[in-house]
VOBA-1610 file (N, C-alpha, C; in pm, whole numbers, padded with zeros to 5 digits, always signed):
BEGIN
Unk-05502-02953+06232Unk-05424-03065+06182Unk-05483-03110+06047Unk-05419-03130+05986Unk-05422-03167+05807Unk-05395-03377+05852Unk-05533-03444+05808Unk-05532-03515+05805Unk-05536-03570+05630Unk-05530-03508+05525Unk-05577-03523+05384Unk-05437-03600+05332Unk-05467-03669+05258Unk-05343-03749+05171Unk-05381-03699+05052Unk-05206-03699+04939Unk-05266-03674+04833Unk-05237-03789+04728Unk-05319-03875+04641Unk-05306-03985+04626Unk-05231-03942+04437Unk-05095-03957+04417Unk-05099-03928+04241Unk-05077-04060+04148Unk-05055-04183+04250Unk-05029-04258+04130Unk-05080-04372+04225Unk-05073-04510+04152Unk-05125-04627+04145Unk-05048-04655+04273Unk-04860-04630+04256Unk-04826-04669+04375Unk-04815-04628+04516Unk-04852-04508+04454Unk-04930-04429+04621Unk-04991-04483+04692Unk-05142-04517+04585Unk-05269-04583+04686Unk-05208-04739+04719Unk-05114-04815+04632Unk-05105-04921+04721Unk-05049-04946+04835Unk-04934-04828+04860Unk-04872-04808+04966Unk-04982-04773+05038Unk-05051-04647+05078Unk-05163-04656+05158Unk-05224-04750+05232Unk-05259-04820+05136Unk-05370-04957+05121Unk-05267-05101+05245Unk-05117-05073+05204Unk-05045-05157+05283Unk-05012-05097+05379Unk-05012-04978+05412Unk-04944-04895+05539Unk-05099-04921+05618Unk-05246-04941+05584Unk-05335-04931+05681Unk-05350-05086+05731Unk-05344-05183+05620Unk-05306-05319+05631Unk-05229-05348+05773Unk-05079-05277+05770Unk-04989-05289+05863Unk-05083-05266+06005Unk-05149-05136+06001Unk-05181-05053+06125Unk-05300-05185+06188Unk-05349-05244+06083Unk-05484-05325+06127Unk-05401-05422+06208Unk-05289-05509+06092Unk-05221-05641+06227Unk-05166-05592+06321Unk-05143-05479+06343Unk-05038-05411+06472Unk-05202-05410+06582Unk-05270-05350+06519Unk-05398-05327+06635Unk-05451-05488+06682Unk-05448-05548+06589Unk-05486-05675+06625Unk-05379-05771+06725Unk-05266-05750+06663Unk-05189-05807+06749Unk-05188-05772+06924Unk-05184-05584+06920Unk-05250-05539+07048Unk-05361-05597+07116Unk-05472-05638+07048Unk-05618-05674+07088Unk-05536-05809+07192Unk-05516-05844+07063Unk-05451-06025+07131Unk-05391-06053+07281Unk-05291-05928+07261Unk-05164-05960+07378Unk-05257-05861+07515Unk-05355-05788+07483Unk-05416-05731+07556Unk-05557-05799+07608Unk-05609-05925+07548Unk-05659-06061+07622Unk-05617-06111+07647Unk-05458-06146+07634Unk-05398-06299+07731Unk-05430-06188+07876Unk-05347-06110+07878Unk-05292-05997+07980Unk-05431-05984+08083Unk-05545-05983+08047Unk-05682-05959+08105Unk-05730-06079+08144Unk-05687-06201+08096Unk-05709-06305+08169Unk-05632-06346+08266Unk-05505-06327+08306Unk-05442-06327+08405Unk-05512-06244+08525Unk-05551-06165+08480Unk-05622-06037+08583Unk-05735-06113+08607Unk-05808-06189+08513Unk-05930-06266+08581Unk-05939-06398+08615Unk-05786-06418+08684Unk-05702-06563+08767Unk-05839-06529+08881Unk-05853-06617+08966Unk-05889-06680+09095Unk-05817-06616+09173Unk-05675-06681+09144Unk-05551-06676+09228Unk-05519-06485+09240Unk-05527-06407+09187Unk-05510-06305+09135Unk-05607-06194+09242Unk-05494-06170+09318Unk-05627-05991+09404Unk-05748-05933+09314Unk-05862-05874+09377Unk-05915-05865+09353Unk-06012-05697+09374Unk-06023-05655+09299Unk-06066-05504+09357Unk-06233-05496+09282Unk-06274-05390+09317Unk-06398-05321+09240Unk-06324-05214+09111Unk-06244-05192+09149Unk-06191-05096+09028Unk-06085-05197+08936Unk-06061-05309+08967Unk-06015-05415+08885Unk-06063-05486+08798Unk-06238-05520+08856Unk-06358-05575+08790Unk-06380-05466+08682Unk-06392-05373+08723Unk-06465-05260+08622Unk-06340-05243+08504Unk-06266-05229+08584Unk-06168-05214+08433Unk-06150-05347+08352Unk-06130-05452+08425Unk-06157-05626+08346Unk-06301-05636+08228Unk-06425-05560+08334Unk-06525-05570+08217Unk-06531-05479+08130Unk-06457-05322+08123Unk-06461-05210+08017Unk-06370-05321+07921Unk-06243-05320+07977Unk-06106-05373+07840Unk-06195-05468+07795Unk-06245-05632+07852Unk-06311-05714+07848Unk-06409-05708+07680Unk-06474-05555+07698Unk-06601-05525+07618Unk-06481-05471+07500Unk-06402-05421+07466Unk-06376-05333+07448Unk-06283-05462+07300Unk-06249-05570+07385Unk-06192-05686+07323Unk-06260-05756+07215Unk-06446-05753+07279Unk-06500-05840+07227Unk-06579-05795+07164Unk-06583-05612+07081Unk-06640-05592+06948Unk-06518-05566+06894Unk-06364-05560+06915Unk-06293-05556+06811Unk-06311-05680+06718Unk-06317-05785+06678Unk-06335-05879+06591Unk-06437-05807+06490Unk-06548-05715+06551Unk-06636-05699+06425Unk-06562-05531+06390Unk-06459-05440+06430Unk-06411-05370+06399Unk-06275-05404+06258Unk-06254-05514+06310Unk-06083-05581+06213Unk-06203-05624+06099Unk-06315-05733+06139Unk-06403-05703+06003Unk-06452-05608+05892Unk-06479-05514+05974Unk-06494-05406+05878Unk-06366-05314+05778Unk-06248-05305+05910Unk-06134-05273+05817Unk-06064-05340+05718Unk-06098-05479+05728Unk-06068-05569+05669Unk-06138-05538+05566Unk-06264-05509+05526Unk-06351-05551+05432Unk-06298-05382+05327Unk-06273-05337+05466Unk-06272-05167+05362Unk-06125-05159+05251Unk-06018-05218+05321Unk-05910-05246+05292Unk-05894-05346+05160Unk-05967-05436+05169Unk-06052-05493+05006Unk-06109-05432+04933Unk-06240-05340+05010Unk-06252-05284+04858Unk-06160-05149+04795Unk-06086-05107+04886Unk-05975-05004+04840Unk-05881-05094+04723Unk-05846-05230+04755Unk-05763-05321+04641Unk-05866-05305+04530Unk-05998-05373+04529Unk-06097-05381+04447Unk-06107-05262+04297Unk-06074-05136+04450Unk-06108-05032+04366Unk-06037-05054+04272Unk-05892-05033+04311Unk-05748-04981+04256Unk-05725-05081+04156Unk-05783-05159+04145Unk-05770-05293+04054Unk-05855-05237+03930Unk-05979-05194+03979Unk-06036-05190+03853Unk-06048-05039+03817Unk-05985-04982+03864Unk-05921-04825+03824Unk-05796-04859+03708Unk-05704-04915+03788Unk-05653-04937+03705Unk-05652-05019+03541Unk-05793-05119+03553Unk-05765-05219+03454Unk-05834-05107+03330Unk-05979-05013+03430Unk-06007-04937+03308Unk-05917-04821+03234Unk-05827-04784+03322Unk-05697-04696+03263Unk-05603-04788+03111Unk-05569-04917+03185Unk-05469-04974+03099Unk-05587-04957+02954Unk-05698-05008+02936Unk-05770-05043+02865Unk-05819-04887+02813Unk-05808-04775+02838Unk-05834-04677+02835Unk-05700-04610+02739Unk-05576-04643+02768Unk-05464-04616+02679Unk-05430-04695+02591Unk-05499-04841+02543Unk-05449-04895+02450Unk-05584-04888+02346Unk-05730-04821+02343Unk-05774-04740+02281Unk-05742-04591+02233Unk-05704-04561+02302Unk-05607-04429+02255Unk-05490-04453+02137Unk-05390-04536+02225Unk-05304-04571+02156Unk-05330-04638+02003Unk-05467-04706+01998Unk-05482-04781+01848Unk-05543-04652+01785Unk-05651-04588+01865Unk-05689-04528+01775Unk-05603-04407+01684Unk-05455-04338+01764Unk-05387-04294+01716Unk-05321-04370+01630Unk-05288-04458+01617Unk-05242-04590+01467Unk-05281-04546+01383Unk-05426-04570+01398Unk-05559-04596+01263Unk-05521-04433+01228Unk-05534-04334+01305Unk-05508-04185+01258Unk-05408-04169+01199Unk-05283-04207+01216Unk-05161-04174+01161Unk-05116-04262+01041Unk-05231-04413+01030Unk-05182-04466+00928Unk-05240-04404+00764Unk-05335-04320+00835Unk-05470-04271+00727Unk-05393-04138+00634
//
């Protein structure tokens, strides 16, 4: 399987950058609706098994390092903007040296 993207323009990577954005609130939103759902399971009122517990404390664990997982994608997902920001600002600034210095050449 070919997991490789090929990135050719500015609006590539921002699409990227918003298509992983998307995937993060979709996972998060999952995290969410997948702790109300686990607290019902850890009602009082609610049967009770050994293979209910165990799966309450795997999902349970599983809930409570995603916050430092959405942190990190979060943070990576910034500096991918970061990048692309200052990729781009040295490009713009990169063609309007070009561009003068072809002036000064053609006015000579």
């Amino acid at each position: 399987m070919n997991n490789q993207i090929t990135i050719t323009s500015y609006s590539d990577f921002e699409k990227i950058t918003f298509e992983i954005e998307n995937s993060i609130s979709k996972l998060k939103e999952t995290f969410e609706k997948l702790e109300k759902e686990l607290e019902k399971m850890n009602n009082p009122d609610t049967w009770t098994s050994n293979s209910q517990k165990v799966t309450y404390s795997k999902f349970m664990n599983a809930v409570s390092i995603f916050p430092l997982i959405n942190n990190k994608l979060d943070r990576t997902t910034g500096f991918l903007k970061y990048t692309l920001n200052n990729y781009r600002t040295v490009d713009d600034k990169t063609a309007k040296r070009i561009i003068n210095h072809n002036d000064l050449n053609t006015s000579i």
